[in-house]
Backbone as JSON, one array per atom type, in Angstrom:
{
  "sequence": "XXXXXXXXXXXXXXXXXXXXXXXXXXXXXXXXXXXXXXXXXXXXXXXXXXXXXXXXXXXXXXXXXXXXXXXXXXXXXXXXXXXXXXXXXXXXXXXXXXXXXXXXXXXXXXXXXXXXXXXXXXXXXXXXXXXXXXXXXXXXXXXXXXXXXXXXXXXXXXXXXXXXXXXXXXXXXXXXXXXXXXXXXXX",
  "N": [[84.46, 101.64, 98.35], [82.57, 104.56, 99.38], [81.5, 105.14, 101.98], [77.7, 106.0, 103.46], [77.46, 108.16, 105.39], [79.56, 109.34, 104.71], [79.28, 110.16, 102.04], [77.11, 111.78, 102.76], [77.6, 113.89, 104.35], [79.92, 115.18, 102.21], [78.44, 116.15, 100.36], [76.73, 117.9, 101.86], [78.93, 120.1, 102.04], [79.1, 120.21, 99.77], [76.72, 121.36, 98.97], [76.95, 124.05, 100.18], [79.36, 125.43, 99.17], [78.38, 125.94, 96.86], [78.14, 124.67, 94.54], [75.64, 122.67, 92.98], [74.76, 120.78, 91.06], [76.71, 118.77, 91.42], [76.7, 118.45, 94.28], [73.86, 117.28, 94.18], [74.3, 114.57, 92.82], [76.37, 113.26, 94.73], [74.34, 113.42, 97.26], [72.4, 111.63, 95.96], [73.92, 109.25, 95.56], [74.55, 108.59, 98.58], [72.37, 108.15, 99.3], [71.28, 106.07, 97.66], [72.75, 104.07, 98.92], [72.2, 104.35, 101.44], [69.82, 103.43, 101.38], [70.26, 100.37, 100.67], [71.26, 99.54, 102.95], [69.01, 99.53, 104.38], [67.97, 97.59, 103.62], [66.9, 97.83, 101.24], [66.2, 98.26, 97.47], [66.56, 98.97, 94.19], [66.81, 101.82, 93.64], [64.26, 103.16, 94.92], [63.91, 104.78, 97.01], [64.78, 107.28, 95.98], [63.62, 107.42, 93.83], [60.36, 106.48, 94.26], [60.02, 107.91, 96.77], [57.88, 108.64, 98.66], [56.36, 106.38, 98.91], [58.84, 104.41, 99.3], [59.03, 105.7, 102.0], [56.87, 104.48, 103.51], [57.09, 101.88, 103.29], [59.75, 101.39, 104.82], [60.38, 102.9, 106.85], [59.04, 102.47, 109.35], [60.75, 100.04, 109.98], [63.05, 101.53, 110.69], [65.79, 102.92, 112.41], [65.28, 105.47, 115.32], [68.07, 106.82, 114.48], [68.37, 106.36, 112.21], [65.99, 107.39, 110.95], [66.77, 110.03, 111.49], [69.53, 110.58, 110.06], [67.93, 109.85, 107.8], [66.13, 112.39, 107.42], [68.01, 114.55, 107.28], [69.03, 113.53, 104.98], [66.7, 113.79, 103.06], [66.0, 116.52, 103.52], [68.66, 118.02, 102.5], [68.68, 117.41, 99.68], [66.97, 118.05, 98.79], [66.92, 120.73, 99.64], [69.34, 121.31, 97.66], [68.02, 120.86, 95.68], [66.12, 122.88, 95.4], [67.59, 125.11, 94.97], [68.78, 124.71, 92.39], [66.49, 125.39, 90.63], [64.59, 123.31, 90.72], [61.85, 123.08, 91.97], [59.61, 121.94, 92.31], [59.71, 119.57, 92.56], [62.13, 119.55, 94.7], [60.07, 120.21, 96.55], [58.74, 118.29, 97.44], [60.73, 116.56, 98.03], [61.27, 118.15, 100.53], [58.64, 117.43, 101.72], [58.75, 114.75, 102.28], [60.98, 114.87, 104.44], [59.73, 116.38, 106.27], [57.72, 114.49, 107.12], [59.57, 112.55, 108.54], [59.76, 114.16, 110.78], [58.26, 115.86, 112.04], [57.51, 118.0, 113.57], [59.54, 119.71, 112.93], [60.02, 123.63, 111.93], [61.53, 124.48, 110.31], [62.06, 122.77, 108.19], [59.35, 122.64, 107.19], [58.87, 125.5, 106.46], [60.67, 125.79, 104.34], [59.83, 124.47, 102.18], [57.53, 125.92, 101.95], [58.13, 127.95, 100.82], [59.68, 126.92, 98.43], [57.48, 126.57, 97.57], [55.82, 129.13, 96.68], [58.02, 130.17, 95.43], [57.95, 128.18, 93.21], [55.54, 128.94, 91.97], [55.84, 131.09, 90.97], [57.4, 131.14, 89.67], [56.44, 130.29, 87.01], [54.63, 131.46, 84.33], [50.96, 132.53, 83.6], [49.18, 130.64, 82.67], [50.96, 128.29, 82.79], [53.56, 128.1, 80.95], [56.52, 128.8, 79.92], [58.54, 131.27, 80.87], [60.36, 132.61, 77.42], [63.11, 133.95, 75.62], [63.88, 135.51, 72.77], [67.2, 136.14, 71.32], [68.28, 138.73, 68.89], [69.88, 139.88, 66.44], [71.9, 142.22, 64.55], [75.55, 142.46, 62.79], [77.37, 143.28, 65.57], [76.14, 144.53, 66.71], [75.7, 144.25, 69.74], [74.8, 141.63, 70.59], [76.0, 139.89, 72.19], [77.57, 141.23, 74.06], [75.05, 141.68, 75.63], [74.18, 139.27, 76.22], [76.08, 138.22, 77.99], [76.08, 139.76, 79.86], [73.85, 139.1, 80.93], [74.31, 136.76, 81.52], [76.06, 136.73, 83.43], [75.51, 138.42, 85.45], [73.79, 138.51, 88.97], [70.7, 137.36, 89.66], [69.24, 135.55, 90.62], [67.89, 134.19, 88.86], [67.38, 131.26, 87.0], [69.07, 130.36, 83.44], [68.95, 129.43, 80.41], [70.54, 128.48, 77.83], [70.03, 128.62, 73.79], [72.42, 128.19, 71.23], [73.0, 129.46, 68.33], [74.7, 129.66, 66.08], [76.1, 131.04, 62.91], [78.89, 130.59, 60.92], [82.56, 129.91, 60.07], [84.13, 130.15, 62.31], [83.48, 130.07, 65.48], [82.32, 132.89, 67.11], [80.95, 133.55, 69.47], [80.4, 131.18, 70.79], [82.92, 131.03, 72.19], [83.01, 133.22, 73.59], [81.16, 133.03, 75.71], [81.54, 129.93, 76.74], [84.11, 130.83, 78.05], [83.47, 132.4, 80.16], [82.84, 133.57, 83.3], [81.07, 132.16, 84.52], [81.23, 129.93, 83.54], [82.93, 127.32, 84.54], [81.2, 126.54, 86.98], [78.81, 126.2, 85.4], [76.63, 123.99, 83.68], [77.85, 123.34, 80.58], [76.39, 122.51, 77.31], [77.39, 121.31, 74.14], [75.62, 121.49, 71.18], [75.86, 119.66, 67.66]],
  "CA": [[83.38, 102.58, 98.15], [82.48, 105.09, 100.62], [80.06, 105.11, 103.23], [76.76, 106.93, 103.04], [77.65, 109.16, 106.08], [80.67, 111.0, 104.5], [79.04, 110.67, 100.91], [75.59, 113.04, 103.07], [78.89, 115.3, 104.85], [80.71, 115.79, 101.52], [76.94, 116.6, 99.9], [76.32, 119.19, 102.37], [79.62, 120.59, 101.7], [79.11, 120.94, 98.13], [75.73, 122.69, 98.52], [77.93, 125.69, 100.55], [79.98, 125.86, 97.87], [77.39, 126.63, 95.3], [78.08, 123.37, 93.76], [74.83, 121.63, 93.07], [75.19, 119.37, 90.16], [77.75, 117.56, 92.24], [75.67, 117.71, 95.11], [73.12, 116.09, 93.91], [75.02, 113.31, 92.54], [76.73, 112.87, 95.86], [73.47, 112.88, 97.63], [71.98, 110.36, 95.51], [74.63, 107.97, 95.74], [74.21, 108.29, 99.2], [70.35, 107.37, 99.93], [71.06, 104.91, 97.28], [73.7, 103.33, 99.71], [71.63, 103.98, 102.58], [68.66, 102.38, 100.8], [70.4, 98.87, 100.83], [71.55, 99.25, 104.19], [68.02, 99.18, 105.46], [67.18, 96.6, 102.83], [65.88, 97.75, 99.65], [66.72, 98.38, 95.98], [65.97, 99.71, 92.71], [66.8, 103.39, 93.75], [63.3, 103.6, 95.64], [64.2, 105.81, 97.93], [65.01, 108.2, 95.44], [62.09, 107.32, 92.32], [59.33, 106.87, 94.76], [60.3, 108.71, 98.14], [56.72, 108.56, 99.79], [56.53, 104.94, 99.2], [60.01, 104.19, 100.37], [59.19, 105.95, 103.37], [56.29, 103.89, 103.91], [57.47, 100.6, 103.63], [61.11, 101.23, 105.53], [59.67, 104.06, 108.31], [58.68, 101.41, 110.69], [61.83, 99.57, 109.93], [64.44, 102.17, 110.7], [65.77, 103.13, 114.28], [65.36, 106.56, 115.25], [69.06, 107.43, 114.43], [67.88, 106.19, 110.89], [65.11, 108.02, 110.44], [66.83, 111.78, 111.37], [69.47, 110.5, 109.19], [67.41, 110.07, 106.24], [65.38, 113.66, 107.36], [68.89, 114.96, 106.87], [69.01, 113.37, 103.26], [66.18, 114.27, 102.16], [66.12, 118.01, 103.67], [69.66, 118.35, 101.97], [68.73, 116.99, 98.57], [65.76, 119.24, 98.61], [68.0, 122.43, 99.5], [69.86, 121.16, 96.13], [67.19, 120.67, 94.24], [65.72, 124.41, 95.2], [69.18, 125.95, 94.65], [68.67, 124.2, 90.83], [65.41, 125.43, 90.46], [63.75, 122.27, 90.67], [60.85, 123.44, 92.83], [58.27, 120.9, 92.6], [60.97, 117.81, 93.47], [62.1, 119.77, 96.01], [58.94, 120.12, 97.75], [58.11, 116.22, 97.68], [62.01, 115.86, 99.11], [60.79, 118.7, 102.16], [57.05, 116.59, 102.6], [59.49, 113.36, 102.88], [61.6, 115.11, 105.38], [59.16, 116.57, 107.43], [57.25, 113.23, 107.35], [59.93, 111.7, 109.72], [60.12, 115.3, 112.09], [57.26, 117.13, 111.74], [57.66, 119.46, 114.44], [60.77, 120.77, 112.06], [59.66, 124.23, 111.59], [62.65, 125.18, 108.98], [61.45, 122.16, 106.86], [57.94, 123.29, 106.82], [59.45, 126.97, 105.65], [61.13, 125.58, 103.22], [58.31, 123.91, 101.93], [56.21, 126.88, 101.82], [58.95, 129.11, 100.0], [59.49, 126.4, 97.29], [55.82, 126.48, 96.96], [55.52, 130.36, 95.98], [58.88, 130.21, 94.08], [57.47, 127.23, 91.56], [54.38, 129.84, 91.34], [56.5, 132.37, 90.74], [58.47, 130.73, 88.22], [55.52, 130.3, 85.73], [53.22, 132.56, 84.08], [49.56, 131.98, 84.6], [49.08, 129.51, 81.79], [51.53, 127.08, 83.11], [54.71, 128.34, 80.27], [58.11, 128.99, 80.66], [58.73, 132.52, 79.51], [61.77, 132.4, 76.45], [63.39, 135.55, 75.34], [65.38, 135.04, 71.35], [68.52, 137.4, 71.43], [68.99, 138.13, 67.26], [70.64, 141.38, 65.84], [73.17, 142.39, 63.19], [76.57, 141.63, 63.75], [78.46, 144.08, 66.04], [74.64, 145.01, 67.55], [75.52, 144.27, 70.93], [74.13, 140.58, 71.42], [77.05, 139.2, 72.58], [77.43, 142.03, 75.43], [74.14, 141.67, 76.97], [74.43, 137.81, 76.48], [77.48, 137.8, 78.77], [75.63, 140.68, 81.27], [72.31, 138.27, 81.64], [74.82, 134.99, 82.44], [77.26, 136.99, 84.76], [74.71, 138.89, 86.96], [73.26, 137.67, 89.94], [69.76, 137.33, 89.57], [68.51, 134.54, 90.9], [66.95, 133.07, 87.69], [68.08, 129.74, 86.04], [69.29, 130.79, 82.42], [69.18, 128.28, 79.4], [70.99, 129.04, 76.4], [70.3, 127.93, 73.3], [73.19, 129.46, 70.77], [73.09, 129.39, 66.94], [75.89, 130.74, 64.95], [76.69, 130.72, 61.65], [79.98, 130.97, 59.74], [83.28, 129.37, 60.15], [84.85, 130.9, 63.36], [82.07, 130.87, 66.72], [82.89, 133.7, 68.11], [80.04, 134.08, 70.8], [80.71, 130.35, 71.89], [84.15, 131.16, 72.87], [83.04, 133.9, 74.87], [79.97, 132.11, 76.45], [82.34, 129.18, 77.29], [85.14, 131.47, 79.16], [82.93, 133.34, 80.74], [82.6, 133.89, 84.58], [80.56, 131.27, 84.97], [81.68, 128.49, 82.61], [83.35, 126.5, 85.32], [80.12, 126.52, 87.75], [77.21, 125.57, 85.47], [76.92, 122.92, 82.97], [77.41, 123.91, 78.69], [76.04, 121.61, 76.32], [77.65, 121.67, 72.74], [74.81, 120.36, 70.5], [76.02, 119.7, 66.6]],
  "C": [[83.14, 103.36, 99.44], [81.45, 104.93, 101.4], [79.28, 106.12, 103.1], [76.79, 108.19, 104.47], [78.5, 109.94, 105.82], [80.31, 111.2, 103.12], [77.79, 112.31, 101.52], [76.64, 114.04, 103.65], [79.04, 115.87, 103.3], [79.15, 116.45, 100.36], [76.32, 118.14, 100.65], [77.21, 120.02, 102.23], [79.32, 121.1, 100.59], [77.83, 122.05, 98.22], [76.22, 124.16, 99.44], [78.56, 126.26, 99.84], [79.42, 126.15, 97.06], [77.21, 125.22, 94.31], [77.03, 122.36, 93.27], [74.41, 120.73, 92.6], [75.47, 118.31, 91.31], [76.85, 117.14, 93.55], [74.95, 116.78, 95.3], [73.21, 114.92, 93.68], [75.73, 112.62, 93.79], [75.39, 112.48, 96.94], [72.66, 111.92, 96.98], [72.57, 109.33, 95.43], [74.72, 107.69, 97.38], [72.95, 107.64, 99.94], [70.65, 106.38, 99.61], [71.92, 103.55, 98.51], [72.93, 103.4, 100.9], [70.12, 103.07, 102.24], [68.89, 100.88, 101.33], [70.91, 98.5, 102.23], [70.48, 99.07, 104.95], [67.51, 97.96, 104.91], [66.56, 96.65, 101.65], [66.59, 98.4, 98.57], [66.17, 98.92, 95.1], [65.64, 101.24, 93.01], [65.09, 103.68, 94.37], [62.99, 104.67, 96.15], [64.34, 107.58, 96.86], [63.79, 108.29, 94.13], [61.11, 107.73, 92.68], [59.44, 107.04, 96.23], [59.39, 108.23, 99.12], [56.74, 106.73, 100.14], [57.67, 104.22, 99.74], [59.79, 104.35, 101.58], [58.17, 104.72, 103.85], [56.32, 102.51, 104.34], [58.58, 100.18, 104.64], [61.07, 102.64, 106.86], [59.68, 103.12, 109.13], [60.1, 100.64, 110.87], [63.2, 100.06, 110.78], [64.38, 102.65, 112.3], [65.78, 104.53, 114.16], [66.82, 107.53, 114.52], [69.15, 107.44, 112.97], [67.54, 107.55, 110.33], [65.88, 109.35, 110.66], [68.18, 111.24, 110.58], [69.35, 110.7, 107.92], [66.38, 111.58, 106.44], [66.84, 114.34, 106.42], [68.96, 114.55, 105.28], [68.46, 114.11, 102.73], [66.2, 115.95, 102.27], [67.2, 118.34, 102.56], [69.39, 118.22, 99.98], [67.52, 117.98, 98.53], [66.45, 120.64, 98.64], [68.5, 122.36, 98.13], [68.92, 121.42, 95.01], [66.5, 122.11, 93.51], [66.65, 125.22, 94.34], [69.24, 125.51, 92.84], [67.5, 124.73, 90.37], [63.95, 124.44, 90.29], [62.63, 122.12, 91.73], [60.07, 122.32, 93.34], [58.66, 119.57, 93.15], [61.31, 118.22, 94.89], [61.35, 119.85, 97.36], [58.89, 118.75, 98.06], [59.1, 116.25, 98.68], [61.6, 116.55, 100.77], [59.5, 117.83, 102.41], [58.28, 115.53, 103.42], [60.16, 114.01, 104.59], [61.01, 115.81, 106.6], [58.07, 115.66, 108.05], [57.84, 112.63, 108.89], [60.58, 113.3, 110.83], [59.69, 116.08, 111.64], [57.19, 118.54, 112.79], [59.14, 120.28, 114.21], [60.1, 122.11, 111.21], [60.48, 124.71, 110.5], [62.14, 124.4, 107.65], [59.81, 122.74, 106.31], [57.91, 124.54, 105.9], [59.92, 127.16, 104.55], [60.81, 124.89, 102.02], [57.76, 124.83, 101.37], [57.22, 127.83, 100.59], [59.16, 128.04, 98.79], [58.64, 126.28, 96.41], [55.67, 127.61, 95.89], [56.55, 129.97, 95.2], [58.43, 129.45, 92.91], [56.43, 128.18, 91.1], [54.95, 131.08, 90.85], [57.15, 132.16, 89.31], [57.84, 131.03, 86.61], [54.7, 131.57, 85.42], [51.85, 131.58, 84.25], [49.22, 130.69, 83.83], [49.94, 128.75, 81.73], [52.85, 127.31, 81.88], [55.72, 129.2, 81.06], [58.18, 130.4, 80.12], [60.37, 132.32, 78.45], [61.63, 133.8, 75.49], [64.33, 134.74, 73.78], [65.54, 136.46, 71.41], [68.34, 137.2, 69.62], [69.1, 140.01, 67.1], [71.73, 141.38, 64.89], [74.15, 142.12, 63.61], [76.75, 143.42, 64.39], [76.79, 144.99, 66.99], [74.71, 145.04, 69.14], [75.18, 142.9, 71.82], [75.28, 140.04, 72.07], [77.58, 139.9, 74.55], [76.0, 141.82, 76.06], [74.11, 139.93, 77.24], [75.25, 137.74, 77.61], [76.79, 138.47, 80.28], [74.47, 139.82, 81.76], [73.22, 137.07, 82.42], [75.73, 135.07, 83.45], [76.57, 137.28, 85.64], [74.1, 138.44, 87.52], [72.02, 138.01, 90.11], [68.63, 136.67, 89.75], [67.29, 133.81, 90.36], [67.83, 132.16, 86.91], [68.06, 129.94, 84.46], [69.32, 129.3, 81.72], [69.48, 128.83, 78.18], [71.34, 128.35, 75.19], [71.26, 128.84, 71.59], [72.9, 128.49, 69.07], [73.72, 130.02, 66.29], [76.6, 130.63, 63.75], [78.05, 130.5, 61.9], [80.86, 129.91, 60.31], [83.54, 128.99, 61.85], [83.61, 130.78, 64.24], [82.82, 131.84, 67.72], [82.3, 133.81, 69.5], [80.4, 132.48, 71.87], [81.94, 130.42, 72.32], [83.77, 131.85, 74.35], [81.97, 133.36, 76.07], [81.22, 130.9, 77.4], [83.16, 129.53, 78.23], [84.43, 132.71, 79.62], [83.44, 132.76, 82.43], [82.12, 132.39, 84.8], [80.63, 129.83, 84.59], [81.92, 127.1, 84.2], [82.13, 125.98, 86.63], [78.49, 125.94, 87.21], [77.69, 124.67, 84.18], [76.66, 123.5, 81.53], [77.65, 122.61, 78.18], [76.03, 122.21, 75.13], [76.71, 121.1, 71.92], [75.01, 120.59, 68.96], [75.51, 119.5, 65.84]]
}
């Protein structure tokens, strides 16, 4: 098994690459591995963060603790980069917990903040757009133009298509982006 210092390298790698699924999965198998190296279990570190810190803070040697800043900072960059705002913030508190005079974490903090406010409308909903038109209408072309262009909003698509033949999940599937984000077939 590998060690939790080249699983947090090959973690920061992936989030350069755009990669952040994987990321994430790589950084969580790392904490978890650094978890038991300080002594503790049942994914802690990763369920309940604050409390982890609290109990294994005093514990850890300084080379620890920046370390696990590095974790959590990194798994927080992921989590932003996913749109997972509100996790991400907790992961920046954690990480500026053990190096508070880290002004980038603080920043990054504050910008996750507005973005989650940004995300919502005022009454706390998601906004959801339904694509529906005749055939040969066009949905299929702007479908493809919303999931190729770079727009820095997190798309969810949920597809419904009659008849024999799916034509639109073909093209959805070999799109641009197929290989980069995750499609769920649901039957």
């Amino acid at each position: 098994m590998a060690d939790w210092r080249e699983l947090q390298t090959q973690a920061a790698a992936l989030l350069k690459e755009g990669k952040h699924f994987d990321g994430v999965q790589k950084i969580n198998t790392c904490m978890e591995l650094f978890e038991t190296e300080l002594g503790g279990s049942d994914s802690k570190i990763l369920k309940e963060p604050k409390a982890f810190l609290e109990e294994f803070a005093g514990k850890a040697s300084s080379e620890q603790k920046l370390a696990l800043r590095g974790m959590y900072e990194t798994r927080g960059d992921l989590l932003a980069a996913l749109g997972a705002n509100k996790r991400a913030a907790l992961e920046y508190d954690c990480a500026a917990s053990l190096d508070s005079d880290n002004g980038e974490i603080v920043a990054k903090r504050a910008k996750v903040s507005t973005d989650e406010k940004l995300q919502k409308d005022e009454d706390g909903k998601v906004p959801v757009t339904v694509l529906t038109g005749f055939l040969g209408s066009g949905k299929t072309t702007l479908l493809n133009h919303i999931l190729e262009a770079s727009h820095g909003k997190r798309i969810a698509v949920i597809e419904n298509e009659f008849g024999e033949v799916g034509i639109d999940d073909a093209l959805v599937k070999g799109g641009a982006m197929a290989d980069e984000e995750n499609i769920v077939e649901m039957n």
